[in-house]
C-alpha positions as CSV (number, residue, x, y, z in Angstrom):
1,X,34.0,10.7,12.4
2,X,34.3,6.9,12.4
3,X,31.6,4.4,12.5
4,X,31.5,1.5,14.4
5,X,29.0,-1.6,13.9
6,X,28.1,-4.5,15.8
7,X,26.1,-7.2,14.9
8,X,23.9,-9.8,17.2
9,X,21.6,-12.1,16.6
10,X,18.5,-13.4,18.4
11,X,15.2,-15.3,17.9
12,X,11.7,-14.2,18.9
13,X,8.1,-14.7,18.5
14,X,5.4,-12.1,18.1
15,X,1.7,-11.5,16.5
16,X,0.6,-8.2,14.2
17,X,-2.6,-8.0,14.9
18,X,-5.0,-4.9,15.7
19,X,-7.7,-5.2,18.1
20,X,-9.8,-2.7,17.1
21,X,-9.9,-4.4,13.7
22,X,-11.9,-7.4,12.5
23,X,-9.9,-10.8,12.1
24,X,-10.7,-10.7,8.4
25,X,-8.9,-7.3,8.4
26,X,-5.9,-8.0,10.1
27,X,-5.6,-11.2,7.6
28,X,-6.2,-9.1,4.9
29,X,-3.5,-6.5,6.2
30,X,-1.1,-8.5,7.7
31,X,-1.7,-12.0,6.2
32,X,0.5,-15.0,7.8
33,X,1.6,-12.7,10.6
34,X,-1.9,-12.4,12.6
35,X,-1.6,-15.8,13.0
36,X,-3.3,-16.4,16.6
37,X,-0.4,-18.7,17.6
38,X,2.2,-16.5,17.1
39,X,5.2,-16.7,14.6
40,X,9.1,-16.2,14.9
41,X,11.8,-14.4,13.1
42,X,15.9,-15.1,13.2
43,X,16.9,-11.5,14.0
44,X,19.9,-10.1,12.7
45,X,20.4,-6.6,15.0
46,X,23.1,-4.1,13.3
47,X,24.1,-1.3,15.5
48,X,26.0,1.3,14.1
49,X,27.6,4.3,16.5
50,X,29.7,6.6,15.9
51,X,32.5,9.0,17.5
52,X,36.4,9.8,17.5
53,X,39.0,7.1,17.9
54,X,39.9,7.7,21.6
55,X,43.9,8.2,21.4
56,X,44.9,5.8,24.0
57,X,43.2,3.2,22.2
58,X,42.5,4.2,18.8
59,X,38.5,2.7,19.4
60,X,35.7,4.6,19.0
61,X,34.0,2.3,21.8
62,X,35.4,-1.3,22.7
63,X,34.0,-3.8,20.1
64,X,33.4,-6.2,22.9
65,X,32.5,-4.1,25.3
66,X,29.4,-2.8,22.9
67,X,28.7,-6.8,22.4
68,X,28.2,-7.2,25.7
69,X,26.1,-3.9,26.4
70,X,23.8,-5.3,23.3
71,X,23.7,-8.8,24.7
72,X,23.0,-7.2,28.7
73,X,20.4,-4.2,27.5
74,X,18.3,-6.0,24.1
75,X,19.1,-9.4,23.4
76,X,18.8,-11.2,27.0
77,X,15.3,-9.7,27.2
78,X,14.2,-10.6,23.8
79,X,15.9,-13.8,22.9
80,X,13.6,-16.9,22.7
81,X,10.4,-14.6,24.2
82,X,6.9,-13.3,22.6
83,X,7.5,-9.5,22.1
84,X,4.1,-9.1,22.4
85,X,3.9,-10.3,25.5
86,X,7.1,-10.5,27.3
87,X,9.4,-7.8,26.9
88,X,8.9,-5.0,29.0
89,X,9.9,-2.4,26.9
90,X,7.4,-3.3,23.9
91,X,4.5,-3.5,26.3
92,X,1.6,-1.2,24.7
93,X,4.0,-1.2,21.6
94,X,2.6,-2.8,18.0
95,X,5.4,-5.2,17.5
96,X,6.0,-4.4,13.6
97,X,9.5,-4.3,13.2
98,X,9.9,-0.6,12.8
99,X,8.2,-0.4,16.4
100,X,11.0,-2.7,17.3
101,X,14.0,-1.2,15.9
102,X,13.0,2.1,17.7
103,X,12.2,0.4,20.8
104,X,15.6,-0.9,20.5
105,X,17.2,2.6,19.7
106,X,15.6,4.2,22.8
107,X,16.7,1.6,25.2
108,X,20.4,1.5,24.2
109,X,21.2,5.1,23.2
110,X,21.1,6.4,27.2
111,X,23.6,3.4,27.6
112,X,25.8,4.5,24.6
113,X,26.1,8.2,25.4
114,X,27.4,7.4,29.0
115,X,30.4,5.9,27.1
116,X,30.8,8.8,24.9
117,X,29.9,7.3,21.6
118,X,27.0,8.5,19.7
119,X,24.3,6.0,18.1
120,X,24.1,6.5,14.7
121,X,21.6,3.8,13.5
122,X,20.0,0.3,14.1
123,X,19.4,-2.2,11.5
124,X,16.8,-4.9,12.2
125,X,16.3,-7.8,9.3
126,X,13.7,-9.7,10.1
127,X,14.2,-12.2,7.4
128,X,17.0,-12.1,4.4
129,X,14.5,-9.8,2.5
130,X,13.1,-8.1,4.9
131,X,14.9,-5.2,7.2
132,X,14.1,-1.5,8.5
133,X,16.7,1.1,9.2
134,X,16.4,3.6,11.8
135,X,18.0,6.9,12.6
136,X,17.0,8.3,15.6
């Protein structure tokens, strides 16, 4: 088995924030983050798959190829928009970045499969201290 990663990068804004709590709780709990106006993140998005080298190539999947299937499917949806309130497939989602990285894993796995790789994990860092891994 050989493993593949791409990395991409993107920038969005979003809000954590529960509704059902008070504001003094969600500053409490999620401090500079339940800002009202919003904050933004540099994204780094890592996604790993995995498979056979095909023998007329010797790729598991076409490096580009999964670029441009990241840029098509996630990042041209996200890039430079509020998660919270403009991304389709985050709507009814709390935007914490776990949320996010599995949002992310459901909408590109179907895409991956149909090439015959499998996904093996997504890496989101949300800032250079800050990442969550996820494995399906």
């Amino acid at each position: 088995m050989v493993y593949l990663t791409r990395v991409e990068h993107f920038n969005a804004a979003h809000k954590l924030y529960n509704e059902s709590w008070s504001e003094e709780k969600n500053i409490e709990v999620f401090g500079k983050c339940a800002n009202p106006n919003w904050h933004g993140h540099n994204y780094e998005l890592f996604v790993t798959i995995k498979g056979e080298p095909h023998p007329e190539t010797g790729f598991v999947f076409n490096a580009k190829t999964l670029g441009d299937l990241i840029k098509e499917v996630i990042v041209e949806q996200v890039d430079h928009r509020n998660l919270n309130m403009d991304v389709p497939f985050m709507k009814g989602k709390f935007t914490s970045a776990e949320n996010f990285a599995i949002a992310i894993w459901n909408e590109l796995k179907p895409h991956i499969e149909k090439e015959g790789a499998l996904l093996h994990y997504i890496k989101l860092q949300e800032t250079p201290r800050i990442y969550v891994e996820y494995y399906g």
